[in-house]
C-alpha positions in Angstrom: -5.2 9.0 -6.2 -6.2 8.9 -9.9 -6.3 11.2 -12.7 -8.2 10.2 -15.6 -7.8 6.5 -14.3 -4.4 6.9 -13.9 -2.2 6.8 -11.1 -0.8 10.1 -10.0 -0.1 9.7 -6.4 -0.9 7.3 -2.8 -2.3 9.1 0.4 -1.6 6.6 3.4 -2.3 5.9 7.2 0.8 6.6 9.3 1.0 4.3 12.6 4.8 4.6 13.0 6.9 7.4 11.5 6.4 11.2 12.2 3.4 10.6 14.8 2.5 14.3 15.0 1.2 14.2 11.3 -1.1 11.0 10.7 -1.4 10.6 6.8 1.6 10.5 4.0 0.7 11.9 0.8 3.2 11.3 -2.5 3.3 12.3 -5.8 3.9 9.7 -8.4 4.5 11.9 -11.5 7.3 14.2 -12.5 7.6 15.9 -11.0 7.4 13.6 -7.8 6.8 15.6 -3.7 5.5 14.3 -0.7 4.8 15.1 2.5 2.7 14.6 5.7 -0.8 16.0 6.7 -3.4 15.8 10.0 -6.1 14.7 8.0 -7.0 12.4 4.9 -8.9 15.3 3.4 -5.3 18.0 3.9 -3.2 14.9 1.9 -5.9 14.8 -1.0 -5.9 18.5 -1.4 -2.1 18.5 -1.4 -1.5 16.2 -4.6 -4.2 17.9 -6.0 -2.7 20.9 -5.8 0.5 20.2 -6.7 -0.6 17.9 -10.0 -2.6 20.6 -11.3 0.5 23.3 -10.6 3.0 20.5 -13.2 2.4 22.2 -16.5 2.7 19.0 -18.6 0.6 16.9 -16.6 -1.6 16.2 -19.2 0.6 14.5 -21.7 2.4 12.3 -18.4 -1.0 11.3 -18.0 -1.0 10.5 -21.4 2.0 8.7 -21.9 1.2 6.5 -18.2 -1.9 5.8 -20.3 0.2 4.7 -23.6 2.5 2.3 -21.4 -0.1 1.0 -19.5 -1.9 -0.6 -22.7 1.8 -1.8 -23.5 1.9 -3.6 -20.4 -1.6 -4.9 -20.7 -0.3 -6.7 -24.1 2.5 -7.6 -22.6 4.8 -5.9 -24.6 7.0 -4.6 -21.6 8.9 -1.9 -23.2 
């Protein structure tokens, strides 16, 4: 799932673990949850709602944003 083009969390199929709950849903940010839902649509709304609930998601986004263009250069720090 993106936020402003960055990666904030990753909503997947289940086909082994926990079968009574189908999709995973994590949160890559700080700070990081996860969990399990019925439905694609239940694992969306729950990163959404707990990105917008991290008070300083703006500047993480920011600073993912920063080291990205690092990387891009190659820089690596």
């Amino acid at each position: 799932m993106l936020y402003k083009h960055i990666k904030v969390g990753r909503v997947m199929h289940q086909t082994t673990y926990n079968a009574m709950k189908k999709w995973h849903w994590s949160v890559q940010i700080v700070p990081a949850s996860q969990g399990y839902a019925d439905t694609m649509e239940e694992a969306l709304e729950a990163i959404r709602s707990w990105c917008l609930g991290i008070p300083d998601l703006e500047e993480q986004v920011e600073d993912k944003r920063n080291r990205k263009g690092m990387y891009a250069w190659g820089d690596g720090t």
